[in-house]
N, C-alpha and C positions, 0 to 999 in steps of 0.2 A: 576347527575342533581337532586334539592331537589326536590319533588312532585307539590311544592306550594312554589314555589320564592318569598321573599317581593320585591316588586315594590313603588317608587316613581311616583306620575305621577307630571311632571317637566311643561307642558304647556298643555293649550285646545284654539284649536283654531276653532273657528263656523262660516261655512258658509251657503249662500243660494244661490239654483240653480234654478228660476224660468223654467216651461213650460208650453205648451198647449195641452191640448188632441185633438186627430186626429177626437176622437167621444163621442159626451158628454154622460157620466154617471149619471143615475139616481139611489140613493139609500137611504134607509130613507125620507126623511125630503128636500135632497137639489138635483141639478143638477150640475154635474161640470164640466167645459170644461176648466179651468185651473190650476195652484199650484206650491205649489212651494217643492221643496226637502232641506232639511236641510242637511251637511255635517260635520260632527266631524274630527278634527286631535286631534291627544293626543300624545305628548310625554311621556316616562316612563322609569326610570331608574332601571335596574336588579338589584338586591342587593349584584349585584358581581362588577357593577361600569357600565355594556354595557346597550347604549342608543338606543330605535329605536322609531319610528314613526308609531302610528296602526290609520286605519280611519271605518267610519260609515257611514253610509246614511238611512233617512226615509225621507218620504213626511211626510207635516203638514197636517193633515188632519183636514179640518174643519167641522164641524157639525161630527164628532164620537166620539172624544171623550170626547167630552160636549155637548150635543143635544142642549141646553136652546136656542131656536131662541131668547130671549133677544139680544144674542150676537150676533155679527156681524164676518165673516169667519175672518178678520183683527184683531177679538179681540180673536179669536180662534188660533191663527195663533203665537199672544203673550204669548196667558199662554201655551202654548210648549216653547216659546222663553223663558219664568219666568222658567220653569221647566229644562231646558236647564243649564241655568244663576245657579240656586241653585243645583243644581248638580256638575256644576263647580269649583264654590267655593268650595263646603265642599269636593270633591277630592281632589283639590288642596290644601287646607290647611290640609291634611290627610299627618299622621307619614305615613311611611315604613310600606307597608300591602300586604297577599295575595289575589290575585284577586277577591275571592269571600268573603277575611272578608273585602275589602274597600268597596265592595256593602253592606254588611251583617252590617257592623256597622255604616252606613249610612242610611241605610231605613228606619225604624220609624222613625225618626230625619227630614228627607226628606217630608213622609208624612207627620209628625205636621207642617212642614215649606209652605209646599204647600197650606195644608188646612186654615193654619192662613192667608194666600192670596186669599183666596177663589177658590183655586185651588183642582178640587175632586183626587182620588187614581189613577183613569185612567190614568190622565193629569202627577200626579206627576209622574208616574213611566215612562214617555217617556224620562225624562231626564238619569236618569238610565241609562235604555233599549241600547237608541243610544252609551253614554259614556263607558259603563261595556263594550260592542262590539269591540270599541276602544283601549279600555285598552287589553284587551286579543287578539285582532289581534297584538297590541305591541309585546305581552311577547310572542305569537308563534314566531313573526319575529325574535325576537331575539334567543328563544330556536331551530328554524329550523323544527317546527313541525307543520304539519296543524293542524286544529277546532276537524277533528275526533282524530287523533292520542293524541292530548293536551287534550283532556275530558278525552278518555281512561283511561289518566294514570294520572285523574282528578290534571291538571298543574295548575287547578285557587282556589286548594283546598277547595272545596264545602263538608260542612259540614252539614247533613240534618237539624238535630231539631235545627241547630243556629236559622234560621229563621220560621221553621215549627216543632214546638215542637209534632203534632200530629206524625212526623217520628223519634220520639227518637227511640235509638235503629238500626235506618235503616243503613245496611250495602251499604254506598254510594260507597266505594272504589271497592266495587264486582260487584256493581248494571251498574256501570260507564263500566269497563269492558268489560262486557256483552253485550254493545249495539255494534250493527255492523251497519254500514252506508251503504246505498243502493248506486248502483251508478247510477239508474235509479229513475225515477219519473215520475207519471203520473201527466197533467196540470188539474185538474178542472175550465175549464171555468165558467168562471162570467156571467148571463145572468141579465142584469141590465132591469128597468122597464120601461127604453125608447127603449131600443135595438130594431132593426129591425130584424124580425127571417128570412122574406124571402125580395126576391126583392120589391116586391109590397107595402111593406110596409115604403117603399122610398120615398118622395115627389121628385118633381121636382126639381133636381139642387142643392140635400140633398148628393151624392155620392163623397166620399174622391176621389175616383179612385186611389189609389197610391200604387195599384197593390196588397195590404193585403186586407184579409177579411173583410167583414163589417158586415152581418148579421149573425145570427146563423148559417143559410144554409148555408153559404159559408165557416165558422168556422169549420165545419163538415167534408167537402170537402177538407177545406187547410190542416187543423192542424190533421184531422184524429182525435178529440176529443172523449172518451167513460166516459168520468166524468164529471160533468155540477153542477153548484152551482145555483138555481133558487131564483132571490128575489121575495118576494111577500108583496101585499100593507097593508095587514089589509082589503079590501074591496073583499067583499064573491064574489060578480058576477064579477066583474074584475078580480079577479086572478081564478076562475075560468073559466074564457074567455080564458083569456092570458095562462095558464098552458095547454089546450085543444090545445092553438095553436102551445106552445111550444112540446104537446107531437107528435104532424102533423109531425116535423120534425125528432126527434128523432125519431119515431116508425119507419121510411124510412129503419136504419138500419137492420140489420141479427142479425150485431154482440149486443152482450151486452153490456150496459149501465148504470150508476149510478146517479144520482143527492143526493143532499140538498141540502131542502128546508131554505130557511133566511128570518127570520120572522122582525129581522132588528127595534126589539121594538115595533113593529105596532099592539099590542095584547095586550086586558085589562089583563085577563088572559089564564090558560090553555084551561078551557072549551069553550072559542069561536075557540081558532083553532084546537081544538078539533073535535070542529061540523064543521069543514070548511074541515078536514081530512075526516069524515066520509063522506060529501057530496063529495068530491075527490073519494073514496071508491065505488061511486054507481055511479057514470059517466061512465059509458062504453068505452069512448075514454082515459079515465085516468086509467084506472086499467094496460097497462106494467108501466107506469112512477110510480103509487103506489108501485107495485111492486120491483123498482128499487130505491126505496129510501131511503137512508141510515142513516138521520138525522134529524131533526129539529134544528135549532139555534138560539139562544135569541129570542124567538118568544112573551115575556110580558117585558115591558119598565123596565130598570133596577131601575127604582123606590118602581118596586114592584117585580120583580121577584125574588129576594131572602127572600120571606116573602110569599109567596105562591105555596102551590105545585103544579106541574104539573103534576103530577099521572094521572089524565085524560087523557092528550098525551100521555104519556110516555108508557102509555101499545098500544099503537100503535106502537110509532116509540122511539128510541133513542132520546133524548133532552139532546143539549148545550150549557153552557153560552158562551159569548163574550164580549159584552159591560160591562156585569155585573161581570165579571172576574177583579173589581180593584185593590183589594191587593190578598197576600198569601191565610185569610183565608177565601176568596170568594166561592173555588169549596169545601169547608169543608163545607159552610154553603148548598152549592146549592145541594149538596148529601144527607146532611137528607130530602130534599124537591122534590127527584126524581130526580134530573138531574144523568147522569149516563156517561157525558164527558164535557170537558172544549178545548175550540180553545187553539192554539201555535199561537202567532203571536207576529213579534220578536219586535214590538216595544212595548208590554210591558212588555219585560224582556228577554232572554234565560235563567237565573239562573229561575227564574218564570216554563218555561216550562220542562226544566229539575226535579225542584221538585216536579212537576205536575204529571209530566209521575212515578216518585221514588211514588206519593201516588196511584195511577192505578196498579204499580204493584204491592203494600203493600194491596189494597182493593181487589184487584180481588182471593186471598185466602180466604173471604169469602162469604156469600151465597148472596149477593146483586150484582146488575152488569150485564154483563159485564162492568167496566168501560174504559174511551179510550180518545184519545187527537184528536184534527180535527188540520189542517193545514191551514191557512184559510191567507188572504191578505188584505194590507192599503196600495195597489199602490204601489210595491217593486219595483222599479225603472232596468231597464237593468244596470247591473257594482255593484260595492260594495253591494248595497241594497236588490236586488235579488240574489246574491250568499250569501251573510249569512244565510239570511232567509231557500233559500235553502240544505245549510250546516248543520244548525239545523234543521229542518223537517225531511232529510234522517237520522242524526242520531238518531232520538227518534224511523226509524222504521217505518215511515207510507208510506203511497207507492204513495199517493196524496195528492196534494195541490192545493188549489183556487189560482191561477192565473189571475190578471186581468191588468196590467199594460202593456204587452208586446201587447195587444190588444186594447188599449185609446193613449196609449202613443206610438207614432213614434221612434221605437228603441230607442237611446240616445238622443233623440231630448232634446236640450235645454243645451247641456254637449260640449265639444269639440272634433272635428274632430280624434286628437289626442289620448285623452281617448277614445272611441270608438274602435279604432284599436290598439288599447296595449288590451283591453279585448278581442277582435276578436283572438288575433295574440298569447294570454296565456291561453285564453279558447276555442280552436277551436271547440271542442264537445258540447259547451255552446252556441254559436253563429254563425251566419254563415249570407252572403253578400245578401243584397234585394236590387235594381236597387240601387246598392254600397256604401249603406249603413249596418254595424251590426247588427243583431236582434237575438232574442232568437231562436231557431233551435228548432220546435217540430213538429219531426216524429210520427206518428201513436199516437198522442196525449200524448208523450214520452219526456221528457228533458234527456240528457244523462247529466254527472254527475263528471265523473270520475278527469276530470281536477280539482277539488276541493278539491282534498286532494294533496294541495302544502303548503308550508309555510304560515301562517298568517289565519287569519281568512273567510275562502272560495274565497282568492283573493289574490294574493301576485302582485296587482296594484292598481299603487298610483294615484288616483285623479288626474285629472292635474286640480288646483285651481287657478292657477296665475291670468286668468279673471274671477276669480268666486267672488261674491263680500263679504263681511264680514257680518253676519248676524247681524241684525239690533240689540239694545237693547231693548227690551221687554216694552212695551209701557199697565206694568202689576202692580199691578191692578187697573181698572180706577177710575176715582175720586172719585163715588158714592160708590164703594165697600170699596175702601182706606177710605173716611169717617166712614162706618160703622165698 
């Protein structure tokens, strides 16, 4: 079998899966209680003549990857749908290529196409992200190999300095190798800024009751959680409120504990949450959770945070992009300026967090650093969307990840009966029955893992799309931006 098969990809076809959240999410900028999931099919043909079918999923996330409240979630919702669209084509009119030079000699091309639509680096590369997914669950289904074994023995031939000339030199074919895929994972729960931590903090006739968790407290108790992802607002005495209350809960435990903090854009720069860490520092009910914290994340609006250092945090705590992560040489710029790790999150890329982790290992021989990748989430949906994600996080090697969909969103709600139980029935260690319905299965605040090294890209089940509907065409970009 050649390393790096050329592939055709022969069709794309894009849907959309509306749902509702069970409990609305509050983070940055908006509140969300519903959305929709976007769906990739992609055919592709082997360069030996064998055809198969690989698929994708991501939620559209509104207000992340374009903050501008200009816009409207409907108009956020299209330039994924434009970036989608322009992805599609230029696959689809792509010669016979291997899977990581049809991404690799697409990219610049993609972002100048996006950006001439007034579309920024974030946005463009969700088209990518979802398709590249696609394409490569294709070509394991056909070679017979799952996500970890097919990187291994790098089957999408990823070359470093094609796209990241700072890794010339880098030996990817050894590097690749090297990784061993965990078959375990701990979940970092999301503690969003409306969340309720304990009962009390319920109004009247505010309770799902539908037998899952609702508050922190109870997330403690169900899931056995010891990793915690805390957003905070930008406002000193409210999240100073609110981190006191969340630490009331946590400290209850024996066992040990972890959080990061997500600063989620809401910081002019370093030095305010700087001084908001030191005020954390001399609170006497916050020093275990100071203690216990591992991170800071995009904590200055990515307008300005790759143009200013953060050295004032950073000799407290570790600081990472996320938002500000738009192209390749995003975590190159945000390293001269102290940041010292970069989030994985699959919807803007896996070839992205792969050569992220190739520069972490290339930086950390020398004297600056540690540097390190976070595992972090955009509502990974139960079924295809949460098992990729989770396929690449265990294999880069981290041992957790922000988790927040299996907790907003009611198992497969919004999907069919049918798919549901073809994931239950191929992932049993992945899922398991709640008043009989599927859900994500997390012991001791634990995902087991092991069913995921089967064929295909963390899933070797296929969507059932037949009522799912065709996603719209991209209503991009609007008239006033198209004028200018």
């Amino acid at each position: 079998m050649p390393s790096a098969p050329r592939l055709k990809v022969l069709s794309v076809d894009l849907f959309e899966s509306p749902y509702r959240l069970r409990l609305p999410f509050r983070f940055g900028v908006i509140t969300v209680t519903e959305g929709r999931q976007a769906i990739a099919r992609v055919r592709i043909r082997h360069a030996d003549g064998r055809e198969d079918v690989g698929y994708a999923a991501e939620a559209l996330g509104a207000k992340w990857f374009d903050k501008n409240p200009a816009l409207s979630d409907a108009q956020n919702h299209d330039q994924l749908r434009r970036a989608l669209e322009l992805t599609r084509d230029a696959y689809l009119a792509a010669p016979p290529l291997a899977a990581f030079a049809l991404h690799a000699h697409h990219y610049r091309s993609l972002l100048a196409a996006g950006a001439a639509q007034g579309l920024d680096a974030l946005v463009c590369s969700f088209g990518p992200a979802l398709l590249d997914r696609a394409v490569l669950d294709a070509l394991l289904r056909i070679e017979g190999l799952s996500f970890w074994r097919g990187m291994q023995c790098n089957l999408p031939g990823i070359v470093a300095d094609t796209l990241a000339p700072d890794l010339q030199g880098f030996a990817m074919d050894e590097f690749l190798r090297s990784l061993q895929a965990s078959q375990t994972m701990h979940v970092r729960h999301t503690v969003g800024l409306l969340d309720p931590l304990v009962a009390a903090d319920q109004g009247d006739g505010t309770r799902v009751d539908d037998g899952l968790p609702e508050t922190l407290e109870e997330v403690v108790r169900g899931y056995g959680n010891r990793y915690f992802k805390l957003k905070v607002s930008g406002r000193l005495d409210a999240d100073l409120d609110r981190l006191q209350r969340i630490a009331s809960v946590l400290d209850r435990s024996t066992e040990p504990y972890a959080v990061t903090l997500d600063g989620n854009e809401q910081f002019d720069d370093a030095q305010t949450i700087a001084a908001m860490w030191q005020q954390m520092l001399d609170t006497p009910a916050l020093q275990r959770l100071c203690a216990s914290t591992l991170l800071v994340e995009q904590p200055i609006r990515r307008s300005a945070a790759l143009s200013r250092t953060v050295a004032p945090l950073a000799r407290f705590k570790p600081v990472i992009i996320d938002e500000s992560d738009g192209d390749l040489d995003a975590f190159v710029q945000a390293r001269a300026l102290g940041y010292t790790g970069v989030s994985s999150k699959a919807c803007k890329g896996f070839y992205k967090s792969v050569l992220n982790l190739a520069r972490c290992r290339r930086w950390n021989g020398g004297a600056a650093g540690p540097f390190f990748m976070s595992a972090e989430d955009l509502t990974t949906q139960a079924g295809v969307s949460v098992q990729q994600d989770l396929a690449l996080v265990s294999l880069l090697g981290l041992s957790h990840v922000e988790r927040n969909a299996h907790h907003f969103i009611d198992g497969f709600a919004g999907r069919p009966a049918a798919e549901a139980q073809a994931y239950l029935q191929a992932h049993p260690d992945l899922y398991h029955l709640h008043a009989g319905r599927p859900h994500l299965h997390i012991q001791g605040g634990v995902l087991q893992l092991a069913s995921l090294d089967g064929a295909g890209f963390g899933s070797g089940v296929a969507p059932v799309l037949d009522d799912t509907a065709p996603m719209p065409p991209a209503d991009w970009p609007p008239a006033d931006k198209a004028a200018s």
